[in-house]
C-alpha positions as CSV (number, residue, x, y, z in Angstrom):
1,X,0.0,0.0,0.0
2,X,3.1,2.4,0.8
3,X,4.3,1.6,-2.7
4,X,1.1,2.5,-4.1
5,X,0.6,5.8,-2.5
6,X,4.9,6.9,-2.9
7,X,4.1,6.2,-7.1
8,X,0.7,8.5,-6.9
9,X,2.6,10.9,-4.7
10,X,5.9,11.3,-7.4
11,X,2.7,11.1,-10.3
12,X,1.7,14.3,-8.9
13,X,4.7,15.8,-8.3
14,X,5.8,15.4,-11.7
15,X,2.5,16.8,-13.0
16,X,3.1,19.8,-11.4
17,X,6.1,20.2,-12.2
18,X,4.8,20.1,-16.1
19,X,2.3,22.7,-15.7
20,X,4.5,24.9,-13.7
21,X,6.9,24.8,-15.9
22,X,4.4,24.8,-18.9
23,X,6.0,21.7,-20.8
24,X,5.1,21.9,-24.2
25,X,6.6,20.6,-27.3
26,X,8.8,22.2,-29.6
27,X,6.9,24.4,-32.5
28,X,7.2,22.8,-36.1
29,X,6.7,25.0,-38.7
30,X,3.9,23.2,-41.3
31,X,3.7,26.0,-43.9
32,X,6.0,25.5,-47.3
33,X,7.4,29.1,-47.0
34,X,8.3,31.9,-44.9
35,X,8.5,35.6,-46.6
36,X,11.2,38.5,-44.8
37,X,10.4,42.0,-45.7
38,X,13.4,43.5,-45.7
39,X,11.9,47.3,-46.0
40,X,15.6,48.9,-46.0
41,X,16.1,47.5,-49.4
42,X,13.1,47.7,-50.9
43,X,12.5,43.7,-51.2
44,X,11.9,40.3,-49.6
45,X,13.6,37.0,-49.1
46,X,11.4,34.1,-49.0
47,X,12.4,30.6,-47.7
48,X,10.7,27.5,-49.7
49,X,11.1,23.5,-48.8
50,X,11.6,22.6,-52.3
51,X,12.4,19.0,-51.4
52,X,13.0,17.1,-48.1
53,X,16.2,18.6,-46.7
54,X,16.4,21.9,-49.0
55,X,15.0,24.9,-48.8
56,X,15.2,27.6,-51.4
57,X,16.5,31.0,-50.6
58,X,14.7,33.2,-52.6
59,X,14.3,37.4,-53.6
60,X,14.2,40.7,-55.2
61,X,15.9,44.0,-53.9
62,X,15.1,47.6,-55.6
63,X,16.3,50.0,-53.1
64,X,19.8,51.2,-51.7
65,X,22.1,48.8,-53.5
66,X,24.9,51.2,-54.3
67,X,28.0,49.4,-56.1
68,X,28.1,46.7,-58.6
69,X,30.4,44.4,-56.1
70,X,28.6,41.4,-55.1
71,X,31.9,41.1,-52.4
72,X,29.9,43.7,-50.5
73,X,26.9,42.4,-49.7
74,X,25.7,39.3,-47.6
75,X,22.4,38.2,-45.8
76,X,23.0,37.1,-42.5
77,X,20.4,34.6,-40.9
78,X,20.2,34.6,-37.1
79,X,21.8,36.1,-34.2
80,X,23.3,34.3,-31.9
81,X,23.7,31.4,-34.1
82,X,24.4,32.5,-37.6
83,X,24.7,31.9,-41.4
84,X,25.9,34.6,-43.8
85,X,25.9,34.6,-47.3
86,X,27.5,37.0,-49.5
87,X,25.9,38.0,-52.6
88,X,28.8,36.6,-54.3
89,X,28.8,32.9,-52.8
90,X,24.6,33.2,-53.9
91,X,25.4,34.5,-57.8
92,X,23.1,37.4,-57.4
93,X,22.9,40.2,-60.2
94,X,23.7,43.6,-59.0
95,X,21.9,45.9,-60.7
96,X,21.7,49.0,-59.0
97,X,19.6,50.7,-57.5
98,X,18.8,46.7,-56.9
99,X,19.0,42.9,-57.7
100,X,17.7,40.8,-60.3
101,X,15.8,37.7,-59.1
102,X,18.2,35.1,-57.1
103,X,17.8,31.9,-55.8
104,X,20.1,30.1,-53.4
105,X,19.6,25.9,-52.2
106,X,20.4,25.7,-48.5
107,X,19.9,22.4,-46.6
108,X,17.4,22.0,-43.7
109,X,13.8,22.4,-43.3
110,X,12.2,25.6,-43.0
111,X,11.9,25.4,-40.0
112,X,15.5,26.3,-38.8
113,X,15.2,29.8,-41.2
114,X,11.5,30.8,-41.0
115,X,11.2,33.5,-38.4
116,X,15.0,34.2,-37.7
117,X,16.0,37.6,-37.8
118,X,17.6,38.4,-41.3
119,X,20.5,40.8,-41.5
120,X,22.0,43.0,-44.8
């Protein structure tokens, strides 16, 4: 009977614990894509699964892209944990005052690039 009650007693205690500490599982993002305005250059860079383990970096900028070296520009994904591409390493078109249309494979699911803060 001690048994019984010790197991309903740690039961308990461990449901507590849960809602106190409001347990829930970690977010998966369901949608195919993820669109960044990124007002400062006039555009948007748009995250697609485009097969299991790739997503496709994708955009347009029209605004405040100054010289024709691709060398000095790079998106940088995330803050404390980061990936930064240069507009070089992606083959995007400078054309100034913008960009022509890129797109860049990365590998993952959306999920690790939808919502992370985007950099120029």
């Amino acid at each position: 009977m001690l048994l019984k009650r010790t197991l309903f007693a740690v039961f308990i205690a461990f449901s507590l614990l849960a809602l106190c500490l409001n347990a829930t599982p970690v977010p998966r993002c369901s949608s195919k894509a993820s669109v960044n305005l990124m007002d400062t250059l006039g555009g948007n860079v748009t995250f697609e699964q485009t097969r299991e383990l790739i997503v496709t970096l994708g955009g347009r900028f029209s605004e405040n892209i100054e010289t024709n070296n691709p060398d000095d520009y790079f998106i940088q994904i995330g803050e404390e944990i980061t990936s930064t591409f240069s507009f070089r390493k992606m083959d995007v078109e400078i054309k100034p005052p913008g960009t022509s249309h890129f797109s860049y494979p990365l590998y993952g699911r959306l999920g690790l690039y939808a919502g992370r803060d985007l950099k120029r």
